[in-house]
Each structure stands twice: as structure tokens, then as C-alpha cells.
C-alpha positions in Angstrom: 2.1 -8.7 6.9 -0.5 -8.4 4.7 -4.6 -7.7 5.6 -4.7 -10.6 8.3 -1.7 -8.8 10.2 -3.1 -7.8 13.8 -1.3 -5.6 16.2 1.0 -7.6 19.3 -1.4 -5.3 21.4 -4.6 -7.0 20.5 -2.7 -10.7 21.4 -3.7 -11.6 24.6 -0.9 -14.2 24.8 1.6 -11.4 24.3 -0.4 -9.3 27.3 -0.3 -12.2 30.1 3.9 -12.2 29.6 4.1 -8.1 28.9 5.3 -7.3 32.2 7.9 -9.4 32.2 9.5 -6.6 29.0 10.4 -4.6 32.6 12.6 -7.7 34.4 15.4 -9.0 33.6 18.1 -6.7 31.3 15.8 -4.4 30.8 15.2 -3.3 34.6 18.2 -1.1 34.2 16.5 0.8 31.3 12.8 1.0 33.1 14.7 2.7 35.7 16.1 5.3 33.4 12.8 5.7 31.4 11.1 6.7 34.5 13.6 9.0 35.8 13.2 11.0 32.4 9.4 10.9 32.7 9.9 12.6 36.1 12.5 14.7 35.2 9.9 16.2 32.2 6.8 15.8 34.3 9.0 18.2 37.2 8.9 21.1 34.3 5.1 21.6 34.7 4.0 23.3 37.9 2.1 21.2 40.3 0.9 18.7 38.1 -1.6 16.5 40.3 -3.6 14.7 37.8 -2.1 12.4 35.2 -3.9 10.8 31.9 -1.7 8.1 30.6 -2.7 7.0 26.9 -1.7 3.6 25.9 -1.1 2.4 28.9 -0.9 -1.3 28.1 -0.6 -3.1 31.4 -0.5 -0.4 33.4 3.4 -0.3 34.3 4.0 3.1 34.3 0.1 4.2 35.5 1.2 1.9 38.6 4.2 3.7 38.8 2.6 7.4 38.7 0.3 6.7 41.4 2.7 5.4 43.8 4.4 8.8 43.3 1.2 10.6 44.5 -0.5 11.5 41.6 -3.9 10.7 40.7 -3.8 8.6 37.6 -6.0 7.0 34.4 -4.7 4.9 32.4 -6.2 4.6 28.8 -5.7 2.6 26.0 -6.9 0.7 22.6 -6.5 -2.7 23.4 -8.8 -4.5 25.9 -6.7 -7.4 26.1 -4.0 -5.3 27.5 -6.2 -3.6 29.8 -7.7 -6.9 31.2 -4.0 -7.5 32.3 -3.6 -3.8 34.0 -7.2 -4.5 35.7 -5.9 -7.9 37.4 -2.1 -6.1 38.3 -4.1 -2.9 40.3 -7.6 -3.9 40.3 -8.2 -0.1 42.5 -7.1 1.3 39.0 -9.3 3.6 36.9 -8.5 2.4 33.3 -10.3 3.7 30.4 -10.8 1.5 26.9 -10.3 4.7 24.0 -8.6 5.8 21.1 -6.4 8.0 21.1 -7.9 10.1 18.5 -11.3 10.5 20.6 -10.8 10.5 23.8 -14.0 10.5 26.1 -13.2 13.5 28.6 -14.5 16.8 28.8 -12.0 19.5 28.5 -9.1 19.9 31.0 -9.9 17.0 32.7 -6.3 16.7 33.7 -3.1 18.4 34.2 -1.2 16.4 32.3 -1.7 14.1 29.1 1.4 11.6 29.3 2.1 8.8 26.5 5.5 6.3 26.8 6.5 4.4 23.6 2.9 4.4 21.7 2.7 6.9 19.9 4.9 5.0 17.3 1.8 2.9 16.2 -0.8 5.8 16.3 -1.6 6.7 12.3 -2.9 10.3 12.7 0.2 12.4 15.4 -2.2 15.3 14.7 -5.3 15.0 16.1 -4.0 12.8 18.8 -1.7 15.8 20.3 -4.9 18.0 19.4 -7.3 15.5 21.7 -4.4 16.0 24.3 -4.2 19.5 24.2 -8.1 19.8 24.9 -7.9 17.3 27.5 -4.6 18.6 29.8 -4.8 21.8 31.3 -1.0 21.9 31.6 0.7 20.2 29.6 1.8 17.0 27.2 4.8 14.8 28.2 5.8 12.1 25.8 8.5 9.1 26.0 9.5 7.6 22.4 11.9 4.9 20.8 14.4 7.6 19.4 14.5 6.7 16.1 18.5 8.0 16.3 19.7 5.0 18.0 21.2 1.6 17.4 18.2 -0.5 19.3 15.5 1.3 17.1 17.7 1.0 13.6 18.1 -2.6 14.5 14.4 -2.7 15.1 13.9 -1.1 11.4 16.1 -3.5 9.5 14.3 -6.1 11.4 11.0 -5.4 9.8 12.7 -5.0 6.1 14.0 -8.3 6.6 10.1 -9.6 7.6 11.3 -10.1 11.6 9.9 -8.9 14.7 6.1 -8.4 14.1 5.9 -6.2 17.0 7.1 -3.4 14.9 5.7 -4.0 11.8 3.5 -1.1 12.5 5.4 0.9 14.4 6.6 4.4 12.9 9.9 5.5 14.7 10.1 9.6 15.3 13.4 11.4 16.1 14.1 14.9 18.0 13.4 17.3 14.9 10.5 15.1 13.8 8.6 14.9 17.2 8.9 18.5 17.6 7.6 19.5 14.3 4.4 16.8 14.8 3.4 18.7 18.1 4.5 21.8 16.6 1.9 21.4 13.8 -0.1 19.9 16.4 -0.7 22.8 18.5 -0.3 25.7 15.7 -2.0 28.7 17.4 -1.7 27.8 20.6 0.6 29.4 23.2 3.3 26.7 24.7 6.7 26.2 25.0 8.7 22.9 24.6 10.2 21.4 27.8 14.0 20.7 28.2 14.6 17.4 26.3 16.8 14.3 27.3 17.7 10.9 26.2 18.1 7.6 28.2 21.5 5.9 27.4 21.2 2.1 28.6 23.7 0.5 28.0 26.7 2.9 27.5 27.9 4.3 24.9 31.3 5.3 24.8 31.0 5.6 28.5 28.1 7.6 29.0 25.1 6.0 30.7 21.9 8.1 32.4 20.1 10.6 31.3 21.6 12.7 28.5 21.1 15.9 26.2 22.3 14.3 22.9 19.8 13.2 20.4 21.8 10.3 19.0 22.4 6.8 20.6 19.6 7.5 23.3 17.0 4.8 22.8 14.6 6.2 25.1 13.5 10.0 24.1 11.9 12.3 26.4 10.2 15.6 25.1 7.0 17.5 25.5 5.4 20.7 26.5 4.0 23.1 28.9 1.2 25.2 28.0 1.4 29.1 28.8 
């Protein structure tokens, strides 16, 4: 890896073929991913305004606003946003770190991130930049690091394969928690009902489950009081 390592995300050859991560074998699990993001989004009362950071391309602020809600997308990488600007050029999309973002407090209801947060260095003060940007609440989707696809990813990277997660630091149930917990120490919220995404099945369960093992796709995150 070394100093000349760059993120996949700052690639712009990996950003014209992102999309195409959501076709294919993996249609089956973007359907389940977003039916967890719903199902944890439906815990906050009337949530109308949605902040999604690292947003990428776009695929799930696309998604959000054709469910009704008015959406921003933000992210780090400008080559990814170029691509989310030419899919939904109407789209409001924001260029930021997630560690300073630039909106004045509660400027949404809801502060939402979907597999990211694994390559942001510093968990703290991006749950604390959410906290003083939602008025509502935080809703987070993550590689559970419990699971055969994200172990497999792991052992990839010891054995120097599949840069796109050379960076990446995998968080599982207990670990998440405690991050936002530490997060958000002093202020008065309460953790939403949390579920996994099992695509494919394991041992004949498939959907959206309450175990934290074999998931791939974990959904937590919490409402504010």
C-alpha cells in the first residue's frame, strides 16, 4: 500500500462503472439493504428531510427521493460526485468531509450513511457533526464485520488483494454501538431496533434478520429524545 496508495473513491475509472456494484448478483442484496434502511428510517417520526454522507454516486440519494423525501447527498470524492451529478442532474449534492460538514444546525431530520463509515479515520466527531446537523436522528448501514463476505474481505487485504479495502475498518454490533455511544455521551437518545440483511441464505434464512452474525449488511442507529 504504501504512501502512493489512493482511495478506489478518488479513481474516476472505478466511479464511471460504480453503479454497475447494484446489477447483476448483487440486485438481490440492494433490495434488502434498502428495505433495512427503511425499516430503521420508519423508527423516527416524520422524517422529511434526509442528509446522506458518502453518497458516492448517488444510488441510494436517488432512491430516498423517489420515496418522497427531500434529499442531499454529500461526499469526499468529487470524482464520485461528478458521476451522481450526470445519473440525477436535479440532485443537490454537496462536496464535504465528513468530519466538517458545512450546515448550520438541524438542518435535517435525519443524518443517514450506508457502507462508509468503514473508511472514515475519526467515528467520533463524525457522529458528533451528525448529531449537530439532524434534528432527529442518525441511521447507519455497515459491512457487519460478523460475516463471511466481510472476513473474506479482511483476509483479502492480509494477503495484499482487493485494494478497495485496504482502508476500510470493518465494525460489528457491540463496536458500532459503543462508537455512537461515545459519540453522543451527554446527550439524550435511544438506539433504534437493529437488523441484519442475509443475502444469500444461510442455513435457510434470507431477509431481514435480528442476529448479529452472518448478516453482511448491518443496520443500526438512533433517535434523539
Amino acid at each position: 500500500m504504501g504512501k502512493e496508495f489512493t482511495p478506489w473513491y478518488f479513481n474516476p475509472e472505478i466511479a464511471k462503472v460504480y453503479e454497475s456494484f447494484y446489477e447483476g448478483k448483487y440486485k438481490e442484496a440492494d433490495i434488502q439493504e434498502k428495505k433495512l434502511l427503511k425499516f430503521l428510517i420508519d423508527q423516527i417520526d416524520d422524517v422529511r428531510e434526509v442528509l446522506e454522507v458518502g453518497c458516492g454516486t448517488g444510488h441510494f440519494t436517488r432512491w430516498l427521493h423517489s420515496l418522497g423525501y427531500k434529499v442531499v447527498g454529500a461526499d469526499i470524492s468529487p470524482v464520485m460526485l461528478s458521476v451522481a451529478r450526470e445519473l440525477w442532474k436535479e440532485g443537490n449534492f454537496v462536496n464535504a468531509s465528513a468530519e466538517s460538514l458545512p450546515f448550520e444546525d438541524k438542518s435535517f431530520d435525519v443524518v443517514l450513511y450506508v457502507a462508509c463509515l468503514e473508511y472514515m479515520k475519526d467515528l467520533s466527531q463524525v457522529f458528533r457533526e451528525a448529531e449537530r446537523v439532524a434534528r432527529k436522528g442518525i441511521v447507519i448501514g455497515l459491512m457487519n464485520k460478523w460475516s463471511l463476505p466481510t472476513i473474506r474481505r479482511i483476509i483479502q487485504v492480509k494477503l495484499g488483494k482487493n485494494p478497495y479495502y485496504y482502508n476500510a475498518r470493518f465494525y460489528s454490533l457491540p463496536e458500532i454501538k459503543r462508537e455512537l455511544s461515545n459519540a453522543l455521551k451527554g446527550k439524550n437518545f435511544e438506539f433504534l431496533d437493529w437488523r441484519c440483511a442475509v443475502f444469500p441464505k444461510i442455513f435457510g434464512i434470507k431477509g431481514l434478520v435480528k442476529i448479529p452474525f452472518g448478516g453482511s449488511f448491518l443496520g443500526i442507529g438512533v433517535k434523539f429524545k
